[in-house]
PDB file with SEQRES, HELIX, SHEET and CRYST1 records, atoms N, CA, C and O in Angstrom:
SEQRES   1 A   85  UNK UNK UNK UNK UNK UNK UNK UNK UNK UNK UNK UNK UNK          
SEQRES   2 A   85  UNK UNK UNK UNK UNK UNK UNK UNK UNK UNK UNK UNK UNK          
SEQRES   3 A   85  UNK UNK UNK UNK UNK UNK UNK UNK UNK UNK UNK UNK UNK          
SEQRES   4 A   85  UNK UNK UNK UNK UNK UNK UNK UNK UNK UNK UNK UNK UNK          
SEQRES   5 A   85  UNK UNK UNK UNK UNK UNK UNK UNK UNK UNK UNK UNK UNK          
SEQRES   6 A   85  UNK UNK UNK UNK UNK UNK UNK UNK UNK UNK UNK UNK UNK          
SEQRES   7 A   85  UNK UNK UNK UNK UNK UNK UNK                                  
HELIX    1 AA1 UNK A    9  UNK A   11  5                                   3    
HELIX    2 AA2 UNK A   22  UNK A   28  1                                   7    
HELIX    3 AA3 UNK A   32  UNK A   45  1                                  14    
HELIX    4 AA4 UNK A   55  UNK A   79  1                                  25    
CRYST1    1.000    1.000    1.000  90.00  90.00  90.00 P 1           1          
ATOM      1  N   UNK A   1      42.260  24.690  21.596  1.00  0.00           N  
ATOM      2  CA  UNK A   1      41.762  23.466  21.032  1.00  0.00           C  
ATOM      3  C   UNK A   1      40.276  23.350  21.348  1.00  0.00           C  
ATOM      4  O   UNK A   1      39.778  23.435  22.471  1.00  0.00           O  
ATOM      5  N   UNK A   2      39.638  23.142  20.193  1.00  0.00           N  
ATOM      6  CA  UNK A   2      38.135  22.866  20.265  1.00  0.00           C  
ATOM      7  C   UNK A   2      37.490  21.649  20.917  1.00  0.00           C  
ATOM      8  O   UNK A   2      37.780  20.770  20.106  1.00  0.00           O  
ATOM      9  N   UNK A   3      36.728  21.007  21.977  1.00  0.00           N  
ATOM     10  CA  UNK A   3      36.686  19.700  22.081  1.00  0.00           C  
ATOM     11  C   UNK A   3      35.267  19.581  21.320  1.00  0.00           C  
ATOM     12  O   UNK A   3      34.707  20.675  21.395  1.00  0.00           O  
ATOM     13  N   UNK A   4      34.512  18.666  20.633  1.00  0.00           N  
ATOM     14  CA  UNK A   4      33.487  18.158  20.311  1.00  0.00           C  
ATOM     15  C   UNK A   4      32.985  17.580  21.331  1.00  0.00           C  
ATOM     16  O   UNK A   4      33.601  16.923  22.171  1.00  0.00           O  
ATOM     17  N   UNK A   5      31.563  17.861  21.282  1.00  0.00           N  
ATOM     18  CA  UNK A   5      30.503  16.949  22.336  1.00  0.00           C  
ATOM     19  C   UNK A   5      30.411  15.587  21.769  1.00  0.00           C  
ATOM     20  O   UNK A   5      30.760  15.421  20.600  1.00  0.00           O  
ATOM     21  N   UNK A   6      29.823  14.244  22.723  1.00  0.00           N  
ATOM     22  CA  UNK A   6      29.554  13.564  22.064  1.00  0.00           C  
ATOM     23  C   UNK A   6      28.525  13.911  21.648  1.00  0.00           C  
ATOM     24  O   UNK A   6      27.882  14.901  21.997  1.00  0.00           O  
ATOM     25  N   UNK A   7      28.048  12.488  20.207  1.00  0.00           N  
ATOM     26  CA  UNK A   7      26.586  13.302  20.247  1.00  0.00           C  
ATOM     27  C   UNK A   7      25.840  11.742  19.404  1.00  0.00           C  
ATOM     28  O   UNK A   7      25.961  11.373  18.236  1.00  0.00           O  
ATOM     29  N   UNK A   8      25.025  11.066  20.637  1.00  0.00           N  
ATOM     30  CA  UNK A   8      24.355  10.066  20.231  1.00  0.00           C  
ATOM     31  C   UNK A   8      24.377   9.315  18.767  1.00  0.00           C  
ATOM     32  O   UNK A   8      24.012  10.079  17.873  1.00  0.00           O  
ATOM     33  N   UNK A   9      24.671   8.187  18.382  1.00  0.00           N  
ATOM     34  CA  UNK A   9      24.466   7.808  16.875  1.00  0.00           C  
ATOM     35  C   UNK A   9      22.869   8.247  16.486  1.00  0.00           C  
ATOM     36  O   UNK A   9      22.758   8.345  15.264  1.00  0.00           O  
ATOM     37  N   UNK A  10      21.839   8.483  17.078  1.00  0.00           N  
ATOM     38  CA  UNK A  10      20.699   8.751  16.285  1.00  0.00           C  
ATOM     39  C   UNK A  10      20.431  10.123  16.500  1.00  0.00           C  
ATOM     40  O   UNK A  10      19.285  10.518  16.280  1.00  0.00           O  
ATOM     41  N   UNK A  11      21.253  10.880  16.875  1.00  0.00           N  
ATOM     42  CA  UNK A  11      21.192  12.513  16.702  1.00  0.00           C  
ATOM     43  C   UNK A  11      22.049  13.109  15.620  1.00  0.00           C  
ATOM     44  O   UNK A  11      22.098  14.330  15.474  1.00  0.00           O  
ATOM     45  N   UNK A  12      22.903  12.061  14.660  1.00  0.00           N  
ATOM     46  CA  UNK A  12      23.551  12.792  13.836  1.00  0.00           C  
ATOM     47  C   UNK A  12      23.089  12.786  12.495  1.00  0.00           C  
ATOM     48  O   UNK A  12      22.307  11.899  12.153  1.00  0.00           O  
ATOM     49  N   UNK A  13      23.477  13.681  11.659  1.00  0.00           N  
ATOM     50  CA  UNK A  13      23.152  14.419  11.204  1.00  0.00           C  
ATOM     51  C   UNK A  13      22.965  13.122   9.831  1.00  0.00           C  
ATOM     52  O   UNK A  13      23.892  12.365   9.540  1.00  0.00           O  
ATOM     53  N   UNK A  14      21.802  13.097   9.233  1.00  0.00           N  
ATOM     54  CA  UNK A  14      22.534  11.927   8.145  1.00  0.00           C  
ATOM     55  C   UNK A  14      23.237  12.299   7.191  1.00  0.00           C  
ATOM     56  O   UNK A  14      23.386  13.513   7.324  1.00  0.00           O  
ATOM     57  N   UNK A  15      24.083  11.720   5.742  1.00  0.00           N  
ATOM     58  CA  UNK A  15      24.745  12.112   5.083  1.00  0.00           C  
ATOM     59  C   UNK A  15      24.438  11.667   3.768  1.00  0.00           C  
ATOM     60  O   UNK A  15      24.041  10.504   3.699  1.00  0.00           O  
ATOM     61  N   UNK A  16      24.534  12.379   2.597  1.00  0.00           N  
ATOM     62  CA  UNK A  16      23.544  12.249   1.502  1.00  0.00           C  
ATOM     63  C   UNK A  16      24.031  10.547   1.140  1.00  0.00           C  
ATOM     64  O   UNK A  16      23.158   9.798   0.702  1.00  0.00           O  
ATOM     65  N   UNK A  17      24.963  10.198   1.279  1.00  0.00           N  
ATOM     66  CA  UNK A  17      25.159   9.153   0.842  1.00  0.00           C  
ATOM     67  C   UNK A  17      23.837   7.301   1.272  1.00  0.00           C  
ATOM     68  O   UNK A  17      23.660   6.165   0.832  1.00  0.00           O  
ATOM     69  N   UNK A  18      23.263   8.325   2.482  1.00  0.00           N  
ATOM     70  CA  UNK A  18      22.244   7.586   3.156  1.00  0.00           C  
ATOM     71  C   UNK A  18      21.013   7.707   2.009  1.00  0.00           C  
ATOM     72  O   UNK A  18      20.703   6.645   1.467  1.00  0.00           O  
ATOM     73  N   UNK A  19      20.308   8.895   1.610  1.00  0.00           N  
ATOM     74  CA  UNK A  19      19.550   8.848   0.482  1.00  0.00           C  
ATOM     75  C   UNK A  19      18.398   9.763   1.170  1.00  0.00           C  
ATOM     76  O   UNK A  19      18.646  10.432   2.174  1.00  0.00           O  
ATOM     77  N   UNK A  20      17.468   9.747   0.722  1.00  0.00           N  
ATOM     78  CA  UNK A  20      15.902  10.133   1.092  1.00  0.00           C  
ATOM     79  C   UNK A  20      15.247   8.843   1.615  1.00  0.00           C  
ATOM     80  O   UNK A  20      15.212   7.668   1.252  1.00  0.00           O  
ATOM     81  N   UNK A  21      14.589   9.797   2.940  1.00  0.00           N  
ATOM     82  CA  UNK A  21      13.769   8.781   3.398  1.00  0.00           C  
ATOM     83  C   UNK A  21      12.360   8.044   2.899  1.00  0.00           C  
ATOM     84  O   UNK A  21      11.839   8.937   2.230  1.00  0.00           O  
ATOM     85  N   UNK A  22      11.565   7.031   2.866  1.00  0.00           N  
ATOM     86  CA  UNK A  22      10.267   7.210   2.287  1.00  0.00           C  
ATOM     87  C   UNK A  22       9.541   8.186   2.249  1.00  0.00           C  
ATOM     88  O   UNK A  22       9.093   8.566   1.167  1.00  0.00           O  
ATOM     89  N   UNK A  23       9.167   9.003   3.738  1.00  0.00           N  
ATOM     90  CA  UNK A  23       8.460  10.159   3.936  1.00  0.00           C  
ATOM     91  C   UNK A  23       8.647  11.078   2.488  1.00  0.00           C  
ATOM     92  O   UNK A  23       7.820  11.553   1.709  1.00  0.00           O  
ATOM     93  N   UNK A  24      10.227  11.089   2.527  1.00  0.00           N  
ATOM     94  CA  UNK A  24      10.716  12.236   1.910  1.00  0.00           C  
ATOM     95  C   UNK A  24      10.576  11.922   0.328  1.00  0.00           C  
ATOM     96  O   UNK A  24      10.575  12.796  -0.539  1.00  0.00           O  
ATOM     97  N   UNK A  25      10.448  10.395   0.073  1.00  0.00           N  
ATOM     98  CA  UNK A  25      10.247   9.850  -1.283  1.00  0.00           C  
ATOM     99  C   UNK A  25       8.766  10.417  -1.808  1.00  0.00           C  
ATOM    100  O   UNK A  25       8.524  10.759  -2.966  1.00  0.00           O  
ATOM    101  N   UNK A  26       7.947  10.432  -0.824  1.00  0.00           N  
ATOM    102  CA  UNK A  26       6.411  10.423  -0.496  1.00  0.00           C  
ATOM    103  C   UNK A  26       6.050  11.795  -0.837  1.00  0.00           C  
ATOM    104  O   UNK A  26       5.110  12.098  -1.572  1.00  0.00           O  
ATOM    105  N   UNK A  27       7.079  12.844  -0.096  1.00  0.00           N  
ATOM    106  CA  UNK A  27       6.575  13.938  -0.758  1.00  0.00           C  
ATOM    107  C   UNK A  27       7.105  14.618  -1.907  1.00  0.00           C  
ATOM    108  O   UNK A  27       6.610  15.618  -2.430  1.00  0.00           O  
ATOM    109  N   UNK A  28       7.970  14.112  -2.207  1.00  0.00           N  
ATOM    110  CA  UNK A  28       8.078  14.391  -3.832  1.00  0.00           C  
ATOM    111  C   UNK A  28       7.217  13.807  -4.843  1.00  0.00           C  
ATOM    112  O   UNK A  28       6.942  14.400  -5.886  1.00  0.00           O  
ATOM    113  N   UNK A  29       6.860  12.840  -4.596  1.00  0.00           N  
ATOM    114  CA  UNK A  29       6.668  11.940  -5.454  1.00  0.00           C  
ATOM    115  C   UNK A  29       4.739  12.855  -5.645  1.00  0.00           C  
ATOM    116  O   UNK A  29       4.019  12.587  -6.607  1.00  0.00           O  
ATOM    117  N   UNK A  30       4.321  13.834  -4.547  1.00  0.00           N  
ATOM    118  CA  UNK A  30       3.412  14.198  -4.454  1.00  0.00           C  
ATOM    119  C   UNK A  30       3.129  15.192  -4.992  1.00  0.00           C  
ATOM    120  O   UNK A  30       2.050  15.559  -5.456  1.00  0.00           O  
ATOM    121  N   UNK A  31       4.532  15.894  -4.936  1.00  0.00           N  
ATOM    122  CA  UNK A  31       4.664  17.564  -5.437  1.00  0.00           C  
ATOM    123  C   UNK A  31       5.367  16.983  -6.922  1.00  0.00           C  
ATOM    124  O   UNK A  31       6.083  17.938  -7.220  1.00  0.00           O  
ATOM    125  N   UNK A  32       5.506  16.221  -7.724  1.00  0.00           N  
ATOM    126  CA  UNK A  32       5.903  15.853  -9.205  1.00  0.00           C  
ATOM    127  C   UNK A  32       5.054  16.325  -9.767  1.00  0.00           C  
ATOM    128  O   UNK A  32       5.641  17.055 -10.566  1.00  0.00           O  
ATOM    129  N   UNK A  33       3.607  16.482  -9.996  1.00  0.00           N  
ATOM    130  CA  UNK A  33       3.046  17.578 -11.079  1.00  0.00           C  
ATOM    131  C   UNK A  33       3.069  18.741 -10.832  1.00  0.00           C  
ATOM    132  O   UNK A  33       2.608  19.393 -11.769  1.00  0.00           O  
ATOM    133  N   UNK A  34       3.587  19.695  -9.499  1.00  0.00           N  
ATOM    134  CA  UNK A  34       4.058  21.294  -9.475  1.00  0.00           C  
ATOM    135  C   UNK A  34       5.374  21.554  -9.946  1.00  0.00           C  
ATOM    136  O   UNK A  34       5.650  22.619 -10.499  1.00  0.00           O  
ATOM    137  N   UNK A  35       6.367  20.468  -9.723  1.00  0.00           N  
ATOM    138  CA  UNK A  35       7.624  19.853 -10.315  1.00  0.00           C  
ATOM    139  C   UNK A  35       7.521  20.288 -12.424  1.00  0.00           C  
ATOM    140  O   UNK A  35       8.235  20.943 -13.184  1.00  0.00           O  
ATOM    141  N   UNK A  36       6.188  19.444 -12.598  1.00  0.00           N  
ATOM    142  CA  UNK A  36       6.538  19.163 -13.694  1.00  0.00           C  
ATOM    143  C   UNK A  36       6.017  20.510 -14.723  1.00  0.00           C  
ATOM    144  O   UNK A  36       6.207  20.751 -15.915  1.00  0.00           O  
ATOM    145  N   UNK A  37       5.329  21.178 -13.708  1.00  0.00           N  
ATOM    146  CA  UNK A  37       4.479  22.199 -13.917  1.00  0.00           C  
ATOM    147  C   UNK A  37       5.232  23.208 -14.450  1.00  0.00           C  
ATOM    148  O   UNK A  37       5.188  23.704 -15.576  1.00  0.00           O  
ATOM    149  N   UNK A  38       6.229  23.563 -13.105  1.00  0.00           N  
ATOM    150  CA  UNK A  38       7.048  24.282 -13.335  1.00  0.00           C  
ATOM    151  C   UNK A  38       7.997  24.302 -14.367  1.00  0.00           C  
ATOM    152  O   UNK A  38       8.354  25.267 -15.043  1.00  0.00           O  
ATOM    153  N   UNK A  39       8.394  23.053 -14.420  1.00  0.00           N  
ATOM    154  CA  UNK A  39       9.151  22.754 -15.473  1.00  0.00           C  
ATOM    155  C   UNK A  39       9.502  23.141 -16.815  1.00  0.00           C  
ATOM    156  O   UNK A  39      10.543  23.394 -17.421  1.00  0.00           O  
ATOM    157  N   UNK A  40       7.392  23.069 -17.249  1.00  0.00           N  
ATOM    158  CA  UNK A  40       7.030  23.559 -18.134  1.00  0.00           C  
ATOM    159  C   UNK A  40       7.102  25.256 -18.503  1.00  0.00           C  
ATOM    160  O   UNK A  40       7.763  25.909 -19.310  1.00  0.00           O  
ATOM    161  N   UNK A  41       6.379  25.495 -17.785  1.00  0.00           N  
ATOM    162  CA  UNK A  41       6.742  27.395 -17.622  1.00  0.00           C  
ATOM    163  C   UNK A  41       7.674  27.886 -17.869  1.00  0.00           C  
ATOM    164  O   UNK A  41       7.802  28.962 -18.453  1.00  0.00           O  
ATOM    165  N   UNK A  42       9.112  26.669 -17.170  1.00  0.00           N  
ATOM    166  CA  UNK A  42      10.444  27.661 -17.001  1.00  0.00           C  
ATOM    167  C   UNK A  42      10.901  27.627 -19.130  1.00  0.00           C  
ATOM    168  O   UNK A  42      11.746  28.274 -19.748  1.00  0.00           O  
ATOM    169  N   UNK A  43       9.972  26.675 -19.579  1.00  0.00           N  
ATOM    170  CA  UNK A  43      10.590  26.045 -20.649  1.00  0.00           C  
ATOM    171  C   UNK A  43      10.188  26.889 -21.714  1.00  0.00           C  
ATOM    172  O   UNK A  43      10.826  27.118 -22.741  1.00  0.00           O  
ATOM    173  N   UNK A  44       8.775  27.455 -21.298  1.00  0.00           N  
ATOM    174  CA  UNK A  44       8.153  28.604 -22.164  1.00  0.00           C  
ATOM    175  C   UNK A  44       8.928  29.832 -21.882  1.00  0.00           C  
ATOM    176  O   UNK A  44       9.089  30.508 -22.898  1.00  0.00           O  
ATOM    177  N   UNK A  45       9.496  30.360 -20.731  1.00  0.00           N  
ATOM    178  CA  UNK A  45       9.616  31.902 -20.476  1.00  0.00           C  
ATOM    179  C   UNK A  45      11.233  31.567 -21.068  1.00  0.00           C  
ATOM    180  O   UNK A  45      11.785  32.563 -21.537  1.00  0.00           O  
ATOM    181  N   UNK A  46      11.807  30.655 -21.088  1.00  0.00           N  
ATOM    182  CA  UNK A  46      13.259  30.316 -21.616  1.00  0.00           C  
ATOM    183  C   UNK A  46      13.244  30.700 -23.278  1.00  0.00           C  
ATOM    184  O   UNK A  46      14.143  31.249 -23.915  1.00  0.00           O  
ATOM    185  N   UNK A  47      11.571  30.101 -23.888  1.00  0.00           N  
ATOM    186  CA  UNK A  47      11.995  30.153 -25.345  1.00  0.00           C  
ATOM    187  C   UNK A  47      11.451  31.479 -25.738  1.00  0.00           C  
ATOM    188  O   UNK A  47      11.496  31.607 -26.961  1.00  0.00           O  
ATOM    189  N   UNK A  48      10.995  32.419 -25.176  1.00  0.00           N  
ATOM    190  CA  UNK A  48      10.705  33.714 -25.412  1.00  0.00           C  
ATOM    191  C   UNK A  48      11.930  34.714 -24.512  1.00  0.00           C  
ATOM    192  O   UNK A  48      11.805  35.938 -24.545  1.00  0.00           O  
ATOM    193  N   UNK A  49      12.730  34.272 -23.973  1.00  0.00           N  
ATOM    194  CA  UNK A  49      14.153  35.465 -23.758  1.00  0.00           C  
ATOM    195  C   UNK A  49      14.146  36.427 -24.450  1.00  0.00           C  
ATOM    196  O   UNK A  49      13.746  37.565 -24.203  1.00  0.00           O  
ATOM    197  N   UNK A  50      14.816  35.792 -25.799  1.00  0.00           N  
ATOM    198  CA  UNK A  50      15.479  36.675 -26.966  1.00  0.00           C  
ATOM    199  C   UNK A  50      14.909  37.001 -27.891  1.00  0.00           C  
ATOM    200  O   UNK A  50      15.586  37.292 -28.878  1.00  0.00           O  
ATOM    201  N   UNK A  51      12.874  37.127 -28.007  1.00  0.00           N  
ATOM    202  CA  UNK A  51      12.791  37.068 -28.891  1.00  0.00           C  
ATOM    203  C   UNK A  51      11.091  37.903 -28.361  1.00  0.00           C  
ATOM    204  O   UNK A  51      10.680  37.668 -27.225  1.00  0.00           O  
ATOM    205  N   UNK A  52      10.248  38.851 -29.329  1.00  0.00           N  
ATOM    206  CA  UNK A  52       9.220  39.363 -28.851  1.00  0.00           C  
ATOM    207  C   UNK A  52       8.333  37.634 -29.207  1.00  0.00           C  
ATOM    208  O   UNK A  52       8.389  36.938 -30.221  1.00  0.00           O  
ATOM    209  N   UNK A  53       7.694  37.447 -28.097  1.00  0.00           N  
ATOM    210  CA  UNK A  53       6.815  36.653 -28.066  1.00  0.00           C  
ATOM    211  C   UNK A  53       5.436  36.752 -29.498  1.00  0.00           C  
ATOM    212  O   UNK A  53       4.787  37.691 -29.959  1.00  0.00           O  
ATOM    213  N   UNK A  54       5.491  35.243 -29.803  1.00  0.00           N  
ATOM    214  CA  UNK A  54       3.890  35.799 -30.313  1.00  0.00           C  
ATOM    215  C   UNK A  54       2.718  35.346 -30.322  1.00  0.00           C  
ATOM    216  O   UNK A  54       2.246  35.637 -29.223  1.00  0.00           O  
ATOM    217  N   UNK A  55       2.104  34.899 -30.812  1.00  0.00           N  
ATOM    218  CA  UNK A  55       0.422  34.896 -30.092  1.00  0.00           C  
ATOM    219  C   UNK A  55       0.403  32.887 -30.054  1.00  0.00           C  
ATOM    220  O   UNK A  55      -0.112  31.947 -29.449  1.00  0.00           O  
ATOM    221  N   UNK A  56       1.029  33.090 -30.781  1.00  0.00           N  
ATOM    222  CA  UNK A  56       1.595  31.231 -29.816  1.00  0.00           C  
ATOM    223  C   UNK A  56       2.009  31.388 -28.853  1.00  0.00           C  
ATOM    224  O   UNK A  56       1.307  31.304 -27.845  1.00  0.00           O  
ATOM    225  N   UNK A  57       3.978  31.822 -28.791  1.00  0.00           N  
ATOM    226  CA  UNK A  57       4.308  31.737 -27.554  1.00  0.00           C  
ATOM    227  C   UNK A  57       3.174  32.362 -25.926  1.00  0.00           C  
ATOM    228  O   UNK A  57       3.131  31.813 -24.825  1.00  0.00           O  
ATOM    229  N   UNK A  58       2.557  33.395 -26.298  1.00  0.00           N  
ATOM    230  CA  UNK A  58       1.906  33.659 -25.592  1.00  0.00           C  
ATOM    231  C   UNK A  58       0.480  32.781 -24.793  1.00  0.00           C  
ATOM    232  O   UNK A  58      -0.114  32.974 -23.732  1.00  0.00           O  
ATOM    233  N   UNK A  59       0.338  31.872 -25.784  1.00  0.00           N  
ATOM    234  CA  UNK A  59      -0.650  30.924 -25.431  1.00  0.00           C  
ATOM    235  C   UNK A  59      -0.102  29.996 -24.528  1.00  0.00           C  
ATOM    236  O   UNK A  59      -0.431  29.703 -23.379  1.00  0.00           O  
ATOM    237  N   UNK A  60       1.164  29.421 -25.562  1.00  0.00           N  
ATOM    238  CA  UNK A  60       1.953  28.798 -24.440  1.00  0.00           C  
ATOM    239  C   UNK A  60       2.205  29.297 -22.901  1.00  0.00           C  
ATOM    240  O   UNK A  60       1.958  28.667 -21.872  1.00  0.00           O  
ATOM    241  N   UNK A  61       2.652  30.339 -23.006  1.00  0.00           N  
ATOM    242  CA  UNK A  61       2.971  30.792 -21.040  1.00  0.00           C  
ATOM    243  C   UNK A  61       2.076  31.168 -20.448  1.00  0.00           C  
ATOM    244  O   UNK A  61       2.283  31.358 -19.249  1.00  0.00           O  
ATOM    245  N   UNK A  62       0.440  31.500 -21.083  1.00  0.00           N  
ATOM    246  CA  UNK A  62      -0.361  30.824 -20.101  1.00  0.00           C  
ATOM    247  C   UNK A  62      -0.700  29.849 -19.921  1.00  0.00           C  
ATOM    248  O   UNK A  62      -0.802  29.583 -18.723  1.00  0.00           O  
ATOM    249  N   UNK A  63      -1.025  28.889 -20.765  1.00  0.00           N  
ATOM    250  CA  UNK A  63      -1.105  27.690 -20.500  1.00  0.00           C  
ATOM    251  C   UNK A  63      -0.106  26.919 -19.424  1.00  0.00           C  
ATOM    252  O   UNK A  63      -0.472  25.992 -18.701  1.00  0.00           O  
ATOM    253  N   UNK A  64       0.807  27.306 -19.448  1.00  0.00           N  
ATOM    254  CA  UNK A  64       1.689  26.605 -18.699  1.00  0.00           C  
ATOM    255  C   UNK A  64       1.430  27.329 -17.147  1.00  0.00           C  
ATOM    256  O   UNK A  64       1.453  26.746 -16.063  1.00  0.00           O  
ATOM    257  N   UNK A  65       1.213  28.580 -17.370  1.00  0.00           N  
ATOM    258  CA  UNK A  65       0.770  29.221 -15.701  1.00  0.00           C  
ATOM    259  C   UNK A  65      -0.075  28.786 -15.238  1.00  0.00           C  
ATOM    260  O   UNK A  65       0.190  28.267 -14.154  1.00  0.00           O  
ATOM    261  N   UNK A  66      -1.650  28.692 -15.720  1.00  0.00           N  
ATOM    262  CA  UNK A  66      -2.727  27.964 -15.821  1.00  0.00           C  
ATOM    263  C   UNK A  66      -2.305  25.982 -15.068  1.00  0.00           C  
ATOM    264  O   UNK A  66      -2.806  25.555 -14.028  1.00  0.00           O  
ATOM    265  N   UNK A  67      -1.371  25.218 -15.922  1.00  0.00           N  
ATOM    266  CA  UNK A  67      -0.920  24.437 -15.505  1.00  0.00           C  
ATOM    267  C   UNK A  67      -0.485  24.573 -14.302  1.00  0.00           C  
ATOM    268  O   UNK A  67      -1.205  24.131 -13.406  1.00  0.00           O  
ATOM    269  N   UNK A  68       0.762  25.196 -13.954  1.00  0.00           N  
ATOM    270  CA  UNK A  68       1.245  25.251 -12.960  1.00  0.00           C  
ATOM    271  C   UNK A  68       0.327  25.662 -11.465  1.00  0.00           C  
ATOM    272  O   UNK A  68       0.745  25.068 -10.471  1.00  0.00           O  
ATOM    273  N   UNK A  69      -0.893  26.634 -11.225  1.00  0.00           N  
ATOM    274  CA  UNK A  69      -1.725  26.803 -10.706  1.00  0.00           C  
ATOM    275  C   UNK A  69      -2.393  25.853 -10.422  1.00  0.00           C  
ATOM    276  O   UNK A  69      -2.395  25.551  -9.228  1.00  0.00           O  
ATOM    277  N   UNK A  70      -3.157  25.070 -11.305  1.00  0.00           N  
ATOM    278  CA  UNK A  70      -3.433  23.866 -11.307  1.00  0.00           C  
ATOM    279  C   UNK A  70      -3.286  22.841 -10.034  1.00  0.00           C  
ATOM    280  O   UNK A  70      -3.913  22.422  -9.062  1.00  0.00           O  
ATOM    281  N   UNK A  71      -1.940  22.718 -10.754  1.00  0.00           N  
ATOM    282  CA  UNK A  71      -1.143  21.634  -9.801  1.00  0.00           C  
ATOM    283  C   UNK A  71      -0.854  22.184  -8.218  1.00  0.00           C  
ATOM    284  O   UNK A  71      -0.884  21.545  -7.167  1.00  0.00           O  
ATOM    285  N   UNK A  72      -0.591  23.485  -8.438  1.00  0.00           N  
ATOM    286  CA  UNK A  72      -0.655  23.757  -6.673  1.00  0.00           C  
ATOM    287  C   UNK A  72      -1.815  23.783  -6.134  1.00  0.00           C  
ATOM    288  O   UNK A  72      -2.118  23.397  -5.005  1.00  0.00           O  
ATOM    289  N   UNK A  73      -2.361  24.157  -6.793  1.00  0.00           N  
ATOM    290  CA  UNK A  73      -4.205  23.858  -6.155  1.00  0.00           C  
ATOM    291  C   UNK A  73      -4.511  22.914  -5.635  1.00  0.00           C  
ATOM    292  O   UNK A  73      -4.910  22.896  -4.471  1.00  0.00           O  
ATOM    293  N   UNK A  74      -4.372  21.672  -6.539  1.00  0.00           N  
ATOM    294  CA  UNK A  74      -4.430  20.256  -6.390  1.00  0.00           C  
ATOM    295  C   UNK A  74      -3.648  19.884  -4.907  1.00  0.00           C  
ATOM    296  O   UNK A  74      -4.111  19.656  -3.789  1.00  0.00           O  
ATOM    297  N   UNK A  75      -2.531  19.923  -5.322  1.00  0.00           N  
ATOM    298  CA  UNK A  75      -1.289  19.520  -3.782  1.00  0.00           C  
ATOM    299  C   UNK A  75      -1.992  20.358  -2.583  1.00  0.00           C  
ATOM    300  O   UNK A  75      -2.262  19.844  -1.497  1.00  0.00           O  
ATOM    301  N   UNK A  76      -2.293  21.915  -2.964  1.00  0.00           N  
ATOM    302  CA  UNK A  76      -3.260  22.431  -1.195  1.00  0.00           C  
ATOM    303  C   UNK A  76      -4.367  21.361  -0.722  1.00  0.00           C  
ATOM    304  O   UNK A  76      -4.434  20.761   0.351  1.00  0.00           O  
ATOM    305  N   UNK A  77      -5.182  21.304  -1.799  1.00  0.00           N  
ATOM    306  CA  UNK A  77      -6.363  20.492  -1.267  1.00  0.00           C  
ATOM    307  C   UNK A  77      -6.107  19.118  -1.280  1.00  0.00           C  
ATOM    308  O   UNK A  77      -7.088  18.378  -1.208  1.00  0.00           O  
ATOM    309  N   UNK A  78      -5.023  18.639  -1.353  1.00  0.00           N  
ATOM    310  CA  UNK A  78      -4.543  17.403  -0.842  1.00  0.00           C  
ATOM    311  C   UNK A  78      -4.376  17.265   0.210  1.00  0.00           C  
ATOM    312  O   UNK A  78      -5.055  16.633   1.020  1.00  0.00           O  
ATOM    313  N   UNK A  79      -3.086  18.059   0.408  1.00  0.00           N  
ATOM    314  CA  UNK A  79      -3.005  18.102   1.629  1.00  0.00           C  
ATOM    315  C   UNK A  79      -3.301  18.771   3.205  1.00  0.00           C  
ATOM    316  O   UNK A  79      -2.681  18.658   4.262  1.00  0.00           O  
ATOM    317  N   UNK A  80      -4.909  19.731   2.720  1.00  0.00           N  
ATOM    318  CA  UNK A  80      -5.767  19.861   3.583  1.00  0.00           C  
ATOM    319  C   UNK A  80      -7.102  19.227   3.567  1.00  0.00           C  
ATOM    320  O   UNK A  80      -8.022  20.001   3.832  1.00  0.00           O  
ATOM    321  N   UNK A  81      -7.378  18.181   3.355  1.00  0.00           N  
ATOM    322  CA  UNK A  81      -8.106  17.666   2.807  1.00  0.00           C  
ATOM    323  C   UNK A  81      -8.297  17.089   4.041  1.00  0.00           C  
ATOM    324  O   UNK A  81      -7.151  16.786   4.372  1.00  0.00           O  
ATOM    325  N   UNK A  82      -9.122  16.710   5.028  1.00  0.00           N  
ATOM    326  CA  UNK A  82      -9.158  15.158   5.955  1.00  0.00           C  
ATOM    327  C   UNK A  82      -9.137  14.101   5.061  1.00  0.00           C  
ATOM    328  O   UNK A  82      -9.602  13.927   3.935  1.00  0.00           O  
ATOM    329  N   UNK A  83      -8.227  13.176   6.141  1.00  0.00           N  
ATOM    330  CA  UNK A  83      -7.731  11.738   5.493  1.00  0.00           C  
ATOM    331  C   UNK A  83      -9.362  10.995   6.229  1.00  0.00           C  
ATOM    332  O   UNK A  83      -9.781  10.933   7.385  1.00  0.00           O  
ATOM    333  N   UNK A  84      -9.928  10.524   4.878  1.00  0.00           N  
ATOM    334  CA  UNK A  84     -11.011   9.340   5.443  1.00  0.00           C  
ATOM    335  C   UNK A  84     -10.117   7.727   5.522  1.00  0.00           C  
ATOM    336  O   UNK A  84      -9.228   7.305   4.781  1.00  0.00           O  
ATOM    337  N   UNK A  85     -10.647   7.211   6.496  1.00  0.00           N  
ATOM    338  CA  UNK A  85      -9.985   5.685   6.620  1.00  0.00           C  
ATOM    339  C   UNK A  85     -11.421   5.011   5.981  1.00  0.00           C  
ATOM    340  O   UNK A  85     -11.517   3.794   5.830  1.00  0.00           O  
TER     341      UNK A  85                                                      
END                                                                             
């Protein structure tokens, strides 16, 4: 027989039913244009699968890489950025 430790009410583990914390609201809500970035990309390389790309689609998936770069760029130098008060 296994016994369990106790284990403090603020050491356990939370449970999704609790939700995201602000922090955690905070950093999504930060990373939503690499989110949306991506999004985009996955939406271009999806509609060229089955098919030889052509000098549209191709505009499209850089553009959308270009985008997506973008936006991570942005979020690095955000968040190395010093915070001025």
């Amino acid at each position: 027989m296994n016994v369990l430790p106790l284990i403090p009410r603020s050491h356990t583990p939370r449970t999704p039913a609790d939700g995201p914390s602000a922090a955690e609201l905070d950093a999504i809500e930060d990373e939503m244009p690499v989110i949306d970035a991506e999004v985009e990309l996955l939406d271009a390389q999806i509609a060229v699968l089955d098919r030889t790309p052509s000098e549209l689609d191709g505009q499209r998936l850089r553009r959308a890489r270009r985008r997506l770069l973008a936006a991570r760029r942005a979020l690095a130098n955000q968040h190395s950025a010093p915070e001025v008060a």
